[in-house]
C-alpha positions in Angstrom: -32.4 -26.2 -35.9 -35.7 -24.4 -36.9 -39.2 -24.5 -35.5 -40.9 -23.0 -32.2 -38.3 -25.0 -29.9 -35.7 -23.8 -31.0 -37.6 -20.4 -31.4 -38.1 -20.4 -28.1 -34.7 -21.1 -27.0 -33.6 -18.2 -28.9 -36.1 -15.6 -27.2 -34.8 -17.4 -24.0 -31.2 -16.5 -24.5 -32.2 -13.3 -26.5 -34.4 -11.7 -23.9 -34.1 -13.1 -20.6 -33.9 -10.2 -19.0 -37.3 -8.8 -20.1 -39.1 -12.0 -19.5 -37.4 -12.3 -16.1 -38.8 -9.0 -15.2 -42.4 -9.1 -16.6 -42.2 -12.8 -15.0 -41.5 -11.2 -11.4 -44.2 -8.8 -11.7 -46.8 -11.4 -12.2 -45.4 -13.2 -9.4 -45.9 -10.2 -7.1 -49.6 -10.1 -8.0 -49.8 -13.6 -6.9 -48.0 -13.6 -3.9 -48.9 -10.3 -2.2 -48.6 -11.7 1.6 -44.9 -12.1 1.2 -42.6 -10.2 3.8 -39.7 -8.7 2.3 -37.1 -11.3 2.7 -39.5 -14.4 1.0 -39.9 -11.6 -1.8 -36.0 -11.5 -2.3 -35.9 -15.3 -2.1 -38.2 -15.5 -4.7 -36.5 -13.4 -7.1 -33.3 -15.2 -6.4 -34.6 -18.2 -7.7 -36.2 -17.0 -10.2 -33.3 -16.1 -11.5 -31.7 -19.1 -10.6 -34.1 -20.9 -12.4 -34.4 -18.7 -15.6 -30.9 -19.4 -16.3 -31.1 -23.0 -16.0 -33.6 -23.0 -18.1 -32.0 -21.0 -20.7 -29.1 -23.7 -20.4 -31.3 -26.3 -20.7 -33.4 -25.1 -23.8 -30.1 -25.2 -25.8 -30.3 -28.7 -26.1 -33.8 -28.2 -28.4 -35.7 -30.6 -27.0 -38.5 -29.3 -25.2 -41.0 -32.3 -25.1 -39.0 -34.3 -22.7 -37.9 -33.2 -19.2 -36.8 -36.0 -18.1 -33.9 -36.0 -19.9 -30.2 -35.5 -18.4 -30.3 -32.0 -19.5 -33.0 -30.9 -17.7 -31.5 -32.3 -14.3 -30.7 -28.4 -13.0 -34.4 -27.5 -13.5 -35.9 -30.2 -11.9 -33.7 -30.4 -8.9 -34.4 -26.1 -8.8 -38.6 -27.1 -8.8 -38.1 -29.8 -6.8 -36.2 -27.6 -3.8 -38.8 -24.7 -4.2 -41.7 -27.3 -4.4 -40.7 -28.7 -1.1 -39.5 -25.8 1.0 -42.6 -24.2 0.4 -44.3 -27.3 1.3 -42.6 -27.1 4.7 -43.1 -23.5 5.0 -47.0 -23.9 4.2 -47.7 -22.8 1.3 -50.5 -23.3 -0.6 -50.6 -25.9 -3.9 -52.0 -22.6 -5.9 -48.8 -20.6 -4.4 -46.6 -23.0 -5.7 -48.0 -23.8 -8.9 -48.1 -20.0 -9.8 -44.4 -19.9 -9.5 -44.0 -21.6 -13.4 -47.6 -20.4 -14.4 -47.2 -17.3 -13.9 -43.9 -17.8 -16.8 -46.8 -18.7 -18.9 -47.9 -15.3 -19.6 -44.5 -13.4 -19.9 -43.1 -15.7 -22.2 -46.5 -15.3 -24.5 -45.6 -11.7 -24.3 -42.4 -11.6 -25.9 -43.2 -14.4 -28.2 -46.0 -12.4 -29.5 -43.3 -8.8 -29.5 -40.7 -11.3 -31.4 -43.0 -13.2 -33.7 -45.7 -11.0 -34.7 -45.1 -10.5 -38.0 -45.6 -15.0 -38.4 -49.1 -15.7 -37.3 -48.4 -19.1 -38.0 -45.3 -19.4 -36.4 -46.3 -17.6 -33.7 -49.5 -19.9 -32.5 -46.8 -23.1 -33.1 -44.4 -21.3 -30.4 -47.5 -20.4 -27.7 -48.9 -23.8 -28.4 -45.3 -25.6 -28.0 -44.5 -23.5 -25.1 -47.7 -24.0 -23.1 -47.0 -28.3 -23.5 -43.7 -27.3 -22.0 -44.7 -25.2 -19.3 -47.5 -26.8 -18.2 -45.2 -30.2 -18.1 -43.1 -28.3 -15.7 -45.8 -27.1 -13.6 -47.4 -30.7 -13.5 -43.8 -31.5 -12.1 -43.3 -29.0 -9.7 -47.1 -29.8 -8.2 -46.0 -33.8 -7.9 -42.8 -32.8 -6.2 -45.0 -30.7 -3.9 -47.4 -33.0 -3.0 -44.6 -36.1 -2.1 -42.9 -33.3 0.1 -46.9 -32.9 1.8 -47.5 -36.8 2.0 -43.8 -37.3 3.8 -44.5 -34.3 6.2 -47.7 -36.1 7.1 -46.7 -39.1 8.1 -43.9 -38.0 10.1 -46.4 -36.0 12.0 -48.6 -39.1 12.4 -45.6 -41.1 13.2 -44.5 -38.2 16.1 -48.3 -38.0 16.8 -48.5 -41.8 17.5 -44.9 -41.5 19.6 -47.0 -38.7 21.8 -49.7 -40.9 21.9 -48.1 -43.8 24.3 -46.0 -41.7 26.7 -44.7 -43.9 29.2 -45.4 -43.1 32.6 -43.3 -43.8 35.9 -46.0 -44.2 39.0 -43.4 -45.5 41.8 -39.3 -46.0 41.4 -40.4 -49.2 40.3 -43.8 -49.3 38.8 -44.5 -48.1 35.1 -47.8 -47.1 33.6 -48.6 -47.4 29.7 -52.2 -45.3 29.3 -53.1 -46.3 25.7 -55.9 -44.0 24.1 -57.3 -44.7 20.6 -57.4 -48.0 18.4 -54.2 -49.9 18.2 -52.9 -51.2 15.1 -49.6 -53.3 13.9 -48.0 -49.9 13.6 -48.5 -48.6 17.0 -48.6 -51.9 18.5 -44.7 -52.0 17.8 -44.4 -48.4 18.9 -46.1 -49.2 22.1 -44.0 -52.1 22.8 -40.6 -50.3 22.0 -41.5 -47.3 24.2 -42.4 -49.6 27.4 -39.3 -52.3 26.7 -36.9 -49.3 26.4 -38.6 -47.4 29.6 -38.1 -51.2 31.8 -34.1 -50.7 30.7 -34.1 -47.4 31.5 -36.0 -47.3 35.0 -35.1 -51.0 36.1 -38.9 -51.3 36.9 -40.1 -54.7 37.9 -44.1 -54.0 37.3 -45.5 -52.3 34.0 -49.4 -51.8 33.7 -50.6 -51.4 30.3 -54.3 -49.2 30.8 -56.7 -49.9 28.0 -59.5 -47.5 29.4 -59.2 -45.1 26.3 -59.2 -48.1 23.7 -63.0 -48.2 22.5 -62.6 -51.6 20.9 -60.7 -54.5 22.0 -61.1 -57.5 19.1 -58.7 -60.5 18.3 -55.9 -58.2 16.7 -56.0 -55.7 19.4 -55.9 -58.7 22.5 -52.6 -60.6 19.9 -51.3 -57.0 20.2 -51.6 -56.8 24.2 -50.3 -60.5 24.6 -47.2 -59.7 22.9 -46.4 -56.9 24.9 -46.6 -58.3 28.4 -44.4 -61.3 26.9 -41.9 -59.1 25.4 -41.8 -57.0 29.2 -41.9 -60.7 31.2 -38.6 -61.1 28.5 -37.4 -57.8 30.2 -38.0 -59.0 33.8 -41.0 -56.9 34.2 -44.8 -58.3 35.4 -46.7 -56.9 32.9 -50.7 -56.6 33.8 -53.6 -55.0 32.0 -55.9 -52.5 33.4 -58.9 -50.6 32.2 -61.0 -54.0 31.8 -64.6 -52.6 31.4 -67.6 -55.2 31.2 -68.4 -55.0 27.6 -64.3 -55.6 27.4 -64.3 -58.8 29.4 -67.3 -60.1 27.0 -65.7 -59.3 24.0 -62.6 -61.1 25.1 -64.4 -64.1 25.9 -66.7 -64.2 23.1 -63.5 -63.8 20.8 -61.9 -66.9 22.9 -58.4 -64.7 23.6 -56.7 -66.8 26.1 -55.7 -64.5 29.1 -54.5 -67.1 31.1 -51.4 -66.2 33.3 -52.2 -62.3 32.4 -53.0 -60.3 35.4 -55.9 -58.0 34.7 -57.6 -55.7 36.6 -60.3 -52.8 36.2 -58.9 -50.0 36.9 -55.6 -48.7 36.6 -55.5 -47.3 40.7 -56.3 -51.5 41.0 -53.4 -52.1 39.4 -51.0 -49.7 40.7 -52.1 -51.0 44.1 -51.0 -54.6 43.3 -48.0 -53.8 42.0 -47.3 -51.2 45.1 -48.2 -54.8 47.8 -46.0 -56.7 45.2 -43.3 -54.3 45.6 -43.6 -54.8 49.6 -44.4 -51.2 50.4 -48.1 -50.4 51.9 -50.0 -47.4 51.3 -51.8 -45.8 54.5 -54.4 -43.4 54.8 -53.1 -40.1 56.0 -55.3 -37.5 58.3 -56.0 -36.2 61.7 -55.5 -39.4 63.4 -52.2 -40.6 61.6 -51.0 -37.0 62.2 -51.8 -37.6 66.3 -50.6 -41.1 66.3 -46.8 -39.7 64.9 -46.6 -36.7 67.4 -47.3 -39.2 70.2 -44.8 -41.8 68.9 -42.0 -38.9 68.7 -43.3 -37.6 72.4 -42.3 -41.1 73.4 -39.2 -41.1 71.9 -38.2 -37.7 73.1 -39.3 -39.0 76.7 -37.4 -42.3 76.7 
């Protein structure tokens, strides 16, 4: 086969070690910050991925990396694109691992073919489609790898978000801060149904006091939750019902009825303390006398 592909493949196979080098120099430039070890990973795969593409550009066909042939040097990109996603690299770090093959291969095409002008602007032209394919590749594995670390940090953030907290061996407290949605609705709801199982609590008191908006969506959201903990044999009530709540419920028409609501959550906690049958006294000088006498008393009798 003739032509700049298959031109190509040849300087690939014929002088792979020279374009390897140059190609690690100009990655060096790039990527100055690197300690030693992330320097020797990065030559490994350089390597790594030289060779595969040598393999790779037997086939001759250079326009399409998709095919099966080209399986290697995708799944080589797409491993480097993401652990360095994870690691933190930058999209210009990344992207300068195949760039910066741009410029080496250009190098030896020019030492190979200098003598063909013509040839020789066919093969730079036909090897910057293919390189530049392969870095638009290596930038879209990237950025999935960025988008899926995102929103498993939002997910873990939202998980944070509604810790579950146990106020008395039988009293829970949900403090929800931020708008709810669908999504965090249903974590909400699994993180105070599991914490009922796991505690055997018979109250739970959901606090709104950090939700700045309470509309229709967010009240269906709420209403759910205390049936799904009346399911678990929990009372469920809602604390944290400011004024400009309690309008805004009644203005949107959310029926409350049979929901216990209260507004503050030291309200609520109090409730479900007297509903437990335990009563909280005030402690102090006095309470302090009053014990000593009763144990004088004792001691006497």
């Amino acid at each position: 086969m003739s032509g700049p592909k298959s031109k190509l493949a040849e300087i690939l196979a014929k002088r792979e070690g020279d374009i390897t080098s140059a190609w690690l120099e100009l990655q060096a430039k790039d990527l100055k910050a690197l300690s030693a070890s992330e320097q020797m990973d990065t030559a490994r795969k350089s390597r790594q991925f030289m060779d595969a593409l040598k393999s790779a550009s037997r086939e001759g066909n250079l326009e399409d990396i998709a095919a099966v042939h080209w399986n290697p040097v995708r799944e080589l990109l797409s491993d480097l694109s993401a652990g360095r996603a994870k690691a933190g690299y930058s999209p210009v770090e990344t992207a300068s691992f195949v760039f910066s093959l741009k410029q080496a291969l250009f190098n030896i095409l020019r030492e190979e073919i200098a003598n063909d002008p013509a040839a020789l602007a066919d093969a730079v032209w036909q090897t910057t489609l293919f390189i530049d394919k392969l870095g638009l590749f290596t930038m879209e594995a990237f950025q999935k790898t960025r988008e899926d670390v995102i929103s498993r940090q939002q997910q873990e953030l939202l998980e944070l978000s509604t810790p579950v907290v146990r106020l008395w061996e039988n009293v829970l407290a949900l403090p929800l801060i931020g708008t709810l949605d669908s999504s965090r609705t249903q974590i909400v709801m699994q993180n105070l149904l599991d914490a009922i199982v796991a505690t055997r609590s018979d109250y739970a008191i959901i606090d709104i006091t950090g939700v700045p908006v309470v509309d229709t969506l967010v009240a269906q959201h709420l209403l759910k939750t205390v049936a799904a903990a009346r399911l678990m044999g929990a009372d469920c009530m809602i604390s944290g019902i400011r004024p400009q709540i309690a309008q805004t419920i009644i203005h949107l028409g959310v029926d409350l009825t049979g929901v216990i609501t209260k507004a503050t959550l030291a309200d609520a906690f109090a409730l479900a303390i007297r509903r437990s049958g335990f009563a909280v006294t005030k402690g102090g000088k006095e309470a302090k006398e009053t014990n000593e006498e009763k144990r004088s008393a004792a001691g006497a009798i």
